[in-house]
Backbone as a ProteinNet text record, in pm:
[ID]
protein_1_A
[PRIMARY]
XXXXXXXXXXXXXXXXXXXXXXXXXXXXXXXXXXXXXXXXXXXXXXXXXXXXXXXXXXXXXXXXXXXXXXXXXXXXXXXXXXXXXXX
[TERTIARY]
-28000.1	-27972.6	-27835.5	-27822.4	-27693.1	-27600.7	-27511.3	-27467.1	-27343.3	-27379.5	-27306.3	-27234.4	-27100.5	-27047.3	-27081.8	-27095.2	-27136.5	-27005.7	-26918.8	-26819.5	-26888.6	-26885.7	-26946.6	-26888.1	-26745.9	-26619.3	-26702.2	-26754.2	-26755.7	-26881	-26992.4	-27066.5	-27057.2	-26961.2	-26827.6	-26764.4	-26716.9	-26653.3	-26766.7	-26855	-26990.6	-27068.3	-26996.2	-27047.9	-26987.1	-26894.6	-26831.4	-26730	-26672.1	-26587.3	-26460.4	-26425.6	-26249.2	-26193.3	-26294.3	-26217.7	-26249.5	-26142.1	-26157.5	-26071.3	-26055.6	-26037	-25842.1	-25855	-25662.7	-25576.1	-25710.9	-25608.4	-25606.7	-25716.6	-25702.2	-25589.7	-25545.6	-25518.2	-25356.7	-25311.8	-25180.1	-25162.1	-25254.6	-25255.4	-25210.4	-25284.1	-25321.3	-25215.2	-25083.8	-24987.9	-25057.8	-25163.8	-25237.1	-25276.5	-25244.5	-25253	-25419.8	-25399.2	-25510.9	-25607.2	-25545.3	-25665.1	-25760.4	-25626.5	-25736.2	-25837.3	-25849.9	-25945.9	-26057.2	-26044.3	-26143.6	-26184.8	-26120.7	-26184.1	-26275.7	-26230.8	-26359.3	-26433.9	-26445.1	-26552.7	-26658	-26584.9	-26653.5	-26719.2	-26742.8	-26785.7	-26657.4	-26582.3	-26517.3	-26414.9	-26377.9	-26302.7	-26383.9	-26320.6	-26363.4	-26325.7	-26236.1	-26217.6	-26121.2	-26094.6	-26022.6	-25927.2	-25797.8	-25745.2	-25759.4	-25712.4	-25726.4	-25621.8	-25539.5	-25436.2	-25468.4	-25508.1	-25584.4	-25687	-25829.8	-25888.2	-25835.6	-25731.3	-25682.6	-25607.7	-25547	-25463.6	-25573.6	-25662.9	-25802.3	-25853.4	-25886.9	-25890.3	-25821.7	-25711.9	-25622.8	-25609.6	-25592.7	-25574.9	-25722	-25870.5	-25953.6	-25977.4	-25922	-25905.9	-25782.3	-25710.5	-25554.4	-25624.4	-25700.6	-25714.3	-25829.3	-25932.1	-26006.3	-25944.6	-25851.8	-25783.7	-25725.1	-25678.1	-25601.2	-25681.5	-25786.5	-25892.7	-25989.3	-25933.6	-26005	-26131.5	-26156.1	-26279.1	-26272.9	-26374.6	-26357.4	-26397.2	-26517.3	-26545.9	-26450	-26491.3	-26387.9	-26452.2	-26421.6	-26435.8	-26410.7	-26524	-26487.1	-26532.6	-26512.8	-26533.3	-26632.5	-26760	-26877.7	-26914.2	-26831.4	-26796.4	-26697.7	-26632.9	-26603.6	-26693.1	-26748.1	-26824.8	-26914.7	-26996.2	-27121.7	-27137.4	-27213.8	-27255.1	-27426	-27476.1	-27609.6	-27629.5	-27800.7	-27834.4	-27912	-27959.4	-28096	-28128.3	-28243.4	-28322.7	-28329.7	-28244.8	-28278.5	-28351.8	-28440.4	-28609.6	-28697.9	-28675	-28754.9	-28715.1	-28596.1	-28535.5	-28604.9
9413.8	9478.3	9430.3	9401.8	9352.6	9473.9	9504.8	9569.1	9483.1	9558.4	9498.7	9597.9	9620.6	9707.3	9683.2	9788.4	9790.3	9866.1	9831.9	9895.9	9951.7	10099.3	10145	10240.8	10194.6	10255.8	10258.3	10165.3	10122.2	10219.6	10232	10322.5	10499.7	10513	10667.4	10678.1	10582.8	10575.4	10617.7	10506.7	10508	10659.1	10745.7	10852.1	10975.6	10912.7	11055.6	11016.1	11148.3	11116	11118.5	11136.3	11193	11069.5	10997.3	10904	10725.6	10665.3	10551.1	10456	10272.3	10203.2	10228.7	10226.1	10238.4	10347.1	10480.5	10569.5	10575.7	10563.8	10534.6	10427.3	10382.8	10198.7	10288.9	10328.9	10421.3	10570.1	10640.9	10769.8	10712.8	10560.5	10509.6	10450.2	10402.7	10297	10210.1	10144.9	10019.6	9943.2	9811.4	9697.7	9721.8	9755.7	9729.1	9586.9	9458.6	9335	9383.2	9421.4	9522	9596	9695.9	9777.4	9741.8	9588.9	9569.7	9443.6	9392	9330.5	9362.4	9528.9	9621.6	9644.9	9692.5	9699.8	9604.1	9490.8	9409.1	9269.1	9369.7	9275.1	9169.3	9134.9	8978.4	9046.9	9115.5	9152.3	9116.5	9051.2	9040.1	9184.6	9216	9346.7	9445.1	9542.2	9651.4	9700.7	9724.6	9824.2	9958.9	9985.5	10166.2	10236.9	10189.1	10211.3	10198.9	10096.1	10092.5	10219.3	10196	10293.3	10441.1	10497.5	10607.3	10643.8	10540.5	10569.6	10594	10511.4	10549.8	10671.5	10717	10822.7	10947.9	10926.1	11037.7	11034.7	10924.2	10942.5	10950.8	10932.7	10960.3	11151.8	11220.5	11342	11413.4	11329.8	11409.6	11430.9	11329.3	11332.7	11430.7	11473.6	11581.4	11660.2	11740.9	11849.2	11840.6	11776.1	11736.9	11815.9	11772.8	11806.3	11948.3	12061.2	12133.8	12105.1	12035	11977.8	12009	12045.7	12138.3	12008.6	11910.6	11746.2	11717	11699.8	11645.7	11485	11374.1	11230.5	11191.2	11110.8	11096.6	10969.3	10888.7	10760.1	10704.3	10802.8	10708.2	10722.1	10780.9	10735.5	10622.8	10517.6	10421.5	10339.7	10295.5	10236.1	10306.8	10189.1	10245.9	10152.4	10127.1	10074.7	10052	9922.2	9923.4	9796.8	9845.8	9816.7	9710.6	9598.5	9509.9	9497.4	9487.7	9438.2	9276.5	9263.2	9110.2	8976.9	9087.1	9021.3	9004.8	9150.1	9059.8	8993	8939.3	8830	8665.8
3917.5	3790.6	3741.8	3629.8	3531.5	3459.5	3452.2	3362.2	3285.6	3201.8	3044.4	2992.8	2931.5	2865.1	2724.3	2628.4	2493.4	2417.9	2317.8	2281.1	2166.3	2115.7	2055.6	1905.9	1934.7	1866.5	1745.2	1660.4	1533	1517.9	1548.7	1523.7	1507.7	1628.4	1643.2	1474.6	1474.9	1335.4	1220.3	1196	1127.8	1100.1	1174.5	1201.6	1145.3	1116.3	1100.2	945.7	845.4	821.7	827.5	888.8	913.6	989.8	1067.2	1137.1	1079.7	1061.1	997	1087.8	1141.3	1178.3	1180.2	1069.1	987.6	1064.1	995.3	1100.9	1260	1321.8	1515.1	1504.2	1437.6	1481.7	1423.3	1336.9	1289.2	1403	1408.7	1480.8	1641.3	1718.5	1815.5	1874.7	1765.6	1771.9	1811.7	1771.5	1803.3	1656.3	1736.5	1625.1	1561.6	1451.6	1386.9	1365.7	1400.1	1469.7	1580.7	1649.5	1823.2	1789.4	1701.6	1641.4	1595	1486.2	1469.5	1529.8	1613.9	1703	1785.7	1861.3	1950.4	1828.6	1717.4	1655.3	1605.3	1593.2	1541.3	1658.7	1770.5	1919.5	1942.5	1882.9	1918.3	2092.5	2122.6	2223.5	2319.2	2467.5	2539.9	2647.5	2637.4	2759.7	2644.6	2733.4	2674.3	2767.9	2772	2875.3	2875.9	2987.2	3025.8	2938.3	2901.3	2798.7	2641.6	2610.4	2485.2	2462.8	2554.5	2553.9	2537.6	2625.8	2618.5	2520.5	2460.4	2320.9	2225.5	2191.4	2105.5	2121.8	2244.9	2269	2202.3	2234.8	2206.3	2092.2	2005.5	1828	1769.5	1836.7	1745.3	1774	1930.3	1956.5	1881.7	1858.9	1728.2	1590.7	1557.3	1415.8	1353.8	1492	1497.1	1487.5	1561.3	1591.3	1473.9	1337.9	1237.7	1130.9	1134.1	1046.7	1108.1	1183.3	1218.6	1266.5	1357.6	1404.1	1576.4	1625.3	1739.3	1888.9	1811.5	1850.7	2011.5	2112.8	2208.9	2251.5	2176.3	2211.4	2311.6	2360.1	2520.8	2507.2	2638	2652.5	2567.7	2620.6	2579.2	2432	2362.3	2204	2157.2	2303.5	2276.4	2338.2	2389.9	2497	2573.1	2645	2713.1	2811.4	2927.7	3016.4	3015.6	2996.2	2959.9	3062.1	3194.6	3238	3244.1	3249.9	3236.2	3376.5	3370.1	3499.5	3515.4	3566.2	3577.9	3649.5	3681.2	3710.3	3596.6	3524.7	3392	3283	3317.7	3257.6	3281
[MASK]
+++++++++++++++++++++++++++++++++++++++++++++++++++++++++++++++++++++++++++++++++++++++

């Protein structure tokens, strides 16, 4: 079996309105290229630091907007399996 990470930020976003690329990437102190680089597939990895700053500014900007929402990883990413026999 294979696993693959799937970054899924951009769809999190897609989803909602309160949270937009600009503000995680301002709220995040993160370079906004980084942002839409995970969104837009081109990133090859992510740090535990990155991640957690995303974290925490797409969880500030909830709490900003009275939103009760607790974002967790797998609203940035996911882990997706293939069988790679029936490959």
């Amino acid at each position: 079996m294979k696993a693959t990470v799937k970054i899924t930020l951009n769809e999190t976003i897609e989803q909602t309105e309160e949270l937009t690329r600009n503000k995680i990437a301002v709220e995040g102190k993160i370079r906004p290229a980084t942002i839409s680089e995970l969104c837009n597939g081109k990133s090859k990895s992510i740090s535990f630091d990155t991640l957690t700053r995303i974290l925490d500014a797409m969880n500030g900007i909830n709490h900003q907007n009275g939103g009760k929402k607790r974002y967790r990883i797998e609203d940035v990413l996911t882990i997706e399996y293939v069988d790679s026999q029936a490959e």
